[in-house]
C-alpha angles and dihedrals in degrees: 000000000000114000111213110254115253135231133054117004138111116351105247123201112236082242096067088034098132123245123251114242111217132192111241134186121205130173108239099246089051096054095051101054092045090055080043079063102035093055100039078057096046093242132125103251079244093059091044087050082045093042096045097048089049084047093050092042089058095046089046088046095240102108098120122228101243094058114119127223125277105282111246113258122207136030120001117253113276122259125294089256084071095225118137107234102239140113109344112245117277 
């Protein structure tokens, strides 16, 4: 895997800054029960880790402030014309 270089080059907005990608172990059973979770709540099981270490950094009072929001996961917002694409009237 190739890391981007670091240093001057073009301005980002916080928004587009990349993620990072992190290694993680987990025992099996662990992991099972977490994408049981995830899906019952309509999440990836890397948006419910995701979701679950924002939540405990809050509660711990680490979150920084400078933290954003969750992205949004799914399907993209409709069109500006606000209808919904489907059958065509009758």
């Amino acid at each position: 895997m190739t890391v981007p270089p670091e240093g001057p080059g073009p301005q980002r907005r916080p928004q587009q800054q990349q993620r990072k990608q992190v290694l993680l172990r987990l025992d099996p059973a662990v992991y099972e029960a977490l994408a049981r979770w995830a899906g019952d709540e309509l999440r990836s099981a890397n948006a419910q880790i995701e979701f679950l270490l924002r939540r405990a950094l809050a509660e711990a009072g680490r979150l920084p402030r400078e933290t954003g929001p969750l992205p949004r996961r799914g399907r993209p917002p409709g069109s500006p014309g606000g209808s919904a694409p489907g059958p065509p009237p009758a």
